[in-house]
Backbone as numpy.savetxt, mean C-alpha at the origin, in Angstrom:
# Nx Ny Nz CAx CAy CAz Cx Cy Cz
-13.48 -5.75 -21.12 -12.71 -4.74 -20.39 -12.30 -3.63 -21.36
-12.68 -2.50 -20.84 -11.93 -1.63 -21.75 -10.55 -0.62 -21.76
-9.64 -0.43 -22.86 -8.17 -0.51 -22.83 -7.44 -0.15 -22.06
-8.42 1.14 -20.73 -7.34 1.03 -19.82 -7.36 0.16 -18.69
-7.89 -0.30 -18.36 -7.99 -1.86 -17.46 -7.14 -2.69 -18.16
-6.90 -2.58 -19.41 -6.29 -3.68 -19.78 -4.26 -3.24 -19.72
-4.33 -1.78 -19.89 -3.11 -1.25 -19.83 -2.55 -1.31 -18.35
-3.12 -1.22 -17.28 -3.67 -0.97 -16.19 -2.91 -2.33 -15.17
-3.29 -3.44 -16.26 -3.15 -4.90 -15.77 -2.00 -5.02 -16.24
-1.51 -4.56 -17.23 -0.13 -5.34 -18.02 1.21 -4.51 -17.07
0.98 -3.59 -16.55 1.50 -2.55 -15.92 1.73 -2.86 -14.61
0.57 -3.58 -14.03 0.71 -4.63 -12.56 1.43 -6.17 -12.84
1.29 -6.37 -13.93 1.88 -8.03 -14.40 3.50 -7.64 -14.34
3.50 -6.42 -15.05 5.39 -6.43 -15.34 5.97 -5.77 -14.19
5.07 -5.17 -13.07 5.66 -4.65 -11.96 5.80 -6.11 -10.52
4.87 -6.83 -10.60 4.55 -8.32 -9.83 5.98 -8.71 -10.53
6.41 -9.12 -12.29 7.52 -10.04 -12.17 8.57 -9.49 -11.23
8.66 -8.40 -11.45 10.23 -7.79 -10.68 10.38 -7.73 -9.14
9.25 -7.36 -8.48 9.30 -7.36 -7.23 8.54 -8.54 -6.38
9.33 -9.17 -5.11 8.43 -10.15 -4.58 8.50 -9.69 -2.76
7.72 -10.07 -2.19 7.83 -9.64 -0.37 8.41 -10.93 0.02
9.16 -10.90 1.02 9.36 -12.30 2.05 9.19 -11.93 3.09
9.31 -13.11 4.22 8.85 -12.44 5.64 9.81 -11.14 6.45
10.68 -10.96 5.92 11.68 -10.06 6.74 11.45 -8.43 5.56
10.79 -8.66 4.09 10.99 -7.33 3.78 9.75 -7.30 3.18
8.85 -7.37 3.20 6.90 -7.69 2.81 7.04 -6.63 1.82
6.12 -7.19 0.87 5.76 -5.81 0.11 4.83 -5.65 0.14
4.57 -4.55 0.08 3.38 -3.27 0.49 2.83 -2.81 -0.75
1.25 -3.69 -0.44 0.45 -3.48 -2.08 -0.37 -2.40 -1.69
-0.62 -1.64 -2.57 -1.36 -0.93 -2.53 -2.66 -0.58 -3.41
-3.92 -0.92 -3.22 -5.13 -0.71 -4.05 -6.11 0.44 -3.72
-6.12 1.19 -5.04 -7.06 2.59 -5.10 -8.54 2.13 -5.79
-9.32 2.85 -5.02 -10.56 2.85 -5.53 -11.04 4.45 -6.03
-12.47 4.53 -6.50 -12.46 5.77 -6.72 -12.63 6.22 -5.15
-13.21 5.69 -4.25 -13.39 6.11 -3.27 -12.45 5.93 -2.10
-11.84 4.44 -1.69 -10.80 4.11 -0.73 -9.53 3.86 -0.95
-8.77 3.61 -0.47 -7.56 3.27 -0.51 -7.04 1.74 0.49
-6.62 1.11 0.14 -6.36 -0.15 0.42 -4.45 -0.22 0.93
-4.03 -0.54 1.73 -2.48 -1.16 1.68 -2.66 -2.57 2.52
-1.72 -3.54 1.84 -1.35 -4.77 2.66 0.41 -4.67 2.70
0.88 -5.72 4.07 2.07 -6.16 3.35 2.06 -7.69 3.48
2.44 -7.60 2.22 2.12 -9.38 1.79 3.75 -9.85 2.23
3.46 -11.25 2.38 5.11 -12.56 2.02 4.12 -13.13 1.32
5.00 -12.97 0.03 4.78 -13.92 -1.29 5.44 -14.97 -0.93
6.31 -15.61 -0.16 7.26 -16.84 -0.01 6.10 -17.64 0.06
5.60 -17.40 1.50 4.22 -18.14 2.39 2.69 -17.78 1.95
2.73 -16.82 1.07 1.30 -16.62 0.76 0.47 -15.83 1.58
0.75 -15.21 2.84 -0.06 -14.38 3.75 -0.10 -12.93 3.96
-0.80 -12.46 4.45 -1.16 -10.80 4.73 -0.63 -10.76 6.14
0.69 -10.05 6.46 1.08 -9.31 7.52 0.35 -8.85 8.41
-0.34 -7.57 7.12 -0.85 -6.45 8.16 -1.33 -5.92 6.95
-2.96 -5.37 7.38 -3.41 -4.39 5.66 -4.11 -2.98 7.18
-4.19 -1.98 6.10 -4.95 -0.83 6.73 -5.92 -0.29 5.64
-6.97 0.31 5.87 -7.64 0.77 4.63 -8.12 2.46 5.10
-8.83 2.68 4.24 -9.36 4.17 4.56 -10.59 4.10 5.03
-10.90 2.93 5.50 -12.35 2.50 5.87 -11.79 1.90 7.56
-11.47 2.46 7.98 -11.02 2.05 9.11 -11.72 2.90 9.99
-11.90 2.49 11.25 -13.20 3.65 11.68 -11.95 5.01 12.61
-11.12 4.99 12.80 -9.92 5.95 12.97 -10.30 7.24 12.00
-10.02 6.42 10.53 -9.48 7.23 9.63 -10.71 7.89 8.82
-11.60 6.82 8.97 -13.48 7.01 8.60 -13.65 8.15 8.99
-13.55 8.31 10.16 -14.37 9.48 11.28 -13.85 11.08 11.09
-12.39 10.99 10.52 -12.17 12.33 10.17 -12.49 12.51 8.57
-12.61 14.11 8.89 -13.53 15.03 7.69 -12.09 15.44 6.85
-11.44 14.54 6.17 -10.18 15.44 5.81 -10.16 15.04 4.57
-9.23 15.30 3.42 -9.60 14.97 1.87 -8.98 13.16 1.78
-8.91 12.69 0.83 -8.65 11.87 -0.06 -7.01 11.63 0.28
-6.77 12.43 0.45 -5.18 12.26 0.31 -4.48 12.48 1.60
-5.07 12.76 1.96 -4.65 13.06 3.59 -5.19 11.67 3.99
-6.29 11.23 3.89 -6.33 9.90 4.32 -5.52 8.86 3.77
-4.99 9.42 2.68 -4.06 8.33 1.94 -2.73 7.97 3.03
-2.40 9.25 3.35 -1.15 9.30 4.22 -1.67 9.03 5.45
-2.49 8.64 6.28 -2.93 8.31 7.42 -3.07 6.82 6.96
-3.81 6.30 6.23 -3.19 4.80 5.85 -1.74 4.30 5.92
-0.98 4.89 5.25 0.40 4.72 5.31 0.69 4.93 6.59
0.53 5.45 7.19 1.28 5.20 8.72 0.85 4.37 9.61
-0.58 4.15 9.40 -1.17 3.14 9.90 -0.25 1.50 9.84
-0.17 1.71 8.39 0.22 -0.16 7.97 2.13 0.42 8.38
2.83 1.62 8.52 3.93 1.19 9.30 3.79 1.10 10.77
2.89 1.73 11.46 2.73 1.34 12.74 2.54 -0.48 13.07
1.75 -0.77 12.01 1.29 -2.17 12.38 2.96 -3.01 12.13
3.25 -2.14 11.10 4.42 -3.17 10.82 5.65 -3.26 11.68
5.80 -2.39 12.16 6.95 -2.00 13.43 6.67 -2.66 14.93
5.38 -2.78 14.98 4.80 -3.81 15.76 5.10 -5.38 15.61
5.06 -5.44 14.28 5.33 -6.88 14.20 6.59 -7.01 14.18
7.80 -6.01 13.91 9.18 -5.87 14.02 9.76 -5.41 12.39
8.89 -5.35 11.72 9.17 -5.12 9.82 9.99 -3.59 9.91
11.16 -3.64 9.59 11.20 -2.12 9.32 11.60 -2.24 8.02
11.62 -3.00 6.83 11.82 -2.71 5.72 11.04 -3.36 4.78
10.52 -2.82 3.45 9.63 -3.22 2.59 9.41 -3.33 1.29
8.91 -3.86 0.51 9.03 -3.09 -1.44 7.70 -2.67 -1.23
7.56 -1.47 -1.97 6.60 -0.77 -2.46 6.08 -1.63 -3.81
5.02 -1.84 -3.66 4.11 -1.79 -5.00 3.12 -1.02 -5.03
3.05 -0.50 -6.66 2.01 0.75 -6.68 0.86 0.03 -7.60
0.89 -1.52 -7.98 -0.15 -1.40 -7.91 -0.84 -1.41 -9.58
0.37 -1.12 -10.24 -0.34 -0.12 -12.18 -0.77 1.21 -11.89
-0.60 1.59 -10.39 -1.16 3.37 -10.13 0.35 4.16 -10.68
0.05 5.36 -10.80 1.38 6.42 -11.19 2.11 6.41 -9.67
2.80 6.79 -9.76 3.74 7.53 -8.70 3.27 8.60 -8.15
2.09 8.77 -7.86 1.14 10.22 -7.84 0.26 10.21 -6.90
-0.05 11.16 -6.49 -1.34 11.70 -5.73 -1.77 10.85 -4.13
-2.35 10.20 -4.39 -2.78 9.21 -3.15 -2.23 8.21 -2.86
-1.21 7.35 -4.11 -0.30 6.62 -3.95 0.84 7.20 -3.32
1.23 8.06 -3.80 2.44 8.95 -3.22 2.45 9.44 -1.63
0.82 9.46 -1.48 0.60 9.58 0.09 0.81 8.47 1.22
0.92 7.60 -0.05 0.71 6.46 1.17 1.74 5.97 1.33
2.65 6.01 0.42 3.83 5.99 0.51 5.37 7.18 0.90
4.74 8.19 1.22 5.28 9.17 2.65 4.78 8.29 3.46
3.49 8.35 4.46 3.18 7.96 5.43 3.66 6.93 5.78
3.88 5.69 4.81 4.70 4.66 5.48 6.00 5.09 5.61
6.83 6.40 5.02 8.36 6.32 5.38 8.62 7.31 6.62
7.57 7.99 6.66 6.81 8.83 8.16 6.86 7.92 9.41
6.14 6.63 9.09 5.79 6.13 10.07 6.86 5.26 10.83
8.07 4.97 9.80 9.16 4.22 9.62 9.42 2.88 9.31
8.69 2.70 8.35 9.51 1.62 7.54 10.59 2.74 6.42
11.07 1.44 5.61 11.93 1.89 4.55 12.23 1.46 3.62
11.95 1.85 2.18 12.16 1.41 0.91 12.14 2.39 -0.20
């Protein structure tokens, strides 16, 4: 692996100790590709996936719009799902991503969509 994968990981290890989801406040992972964007919200208590949305969703597929705009159409997606299931509150995880760009989108869109964290 080379050093930033490895910086990358140590950055997701020390962000995992601090934050955990349970069933009443899930946390909301979020994984970037160069191409998609990924959100779940996990309960770490029980081990399961809530609710995930991706940018590969055929909704979000079908429009011609950038990168980041689909970022924030994910995010509202996984709070729609989650408000459905009754979740209105969550931890954010970013993941080892910055606070930036497509992460940052997806995380409006979920406080758009109404959850809260």
């Amino acid at each position: 692996m080379n050093s930033t994968l490895i910086q990358k990981q140590k950055i997701r290890f020390r962000i995992r100790k601090k934050i955990s989801g349970t069933a009443t406040s899930p946390r909301l992972s979020v994984f970037r590709s160069n191409s998609d964007i990924y959100a779940q919200l996990i309960d770490d208590v029980n081990g399961n996936t809530l609710a995930a949305s991706s940018s590969k969703d055929k909704e979000i597929a079908a429009q011609k719009i950038t990168k980041t705009e689909k970022s924030k159409l994910v995010g509202n997606f996984i709070a729609r799902k989650a408000i459905e299931l009754g979740i209105t509150s969550c931890v954010f995880d970013r993941g080892g991503n910055l606070y930036h760009g497509r992460i940052k989108s997806v995380a409006d869109g979920a406080r758009e969509g109404g959850l809260k964290f």
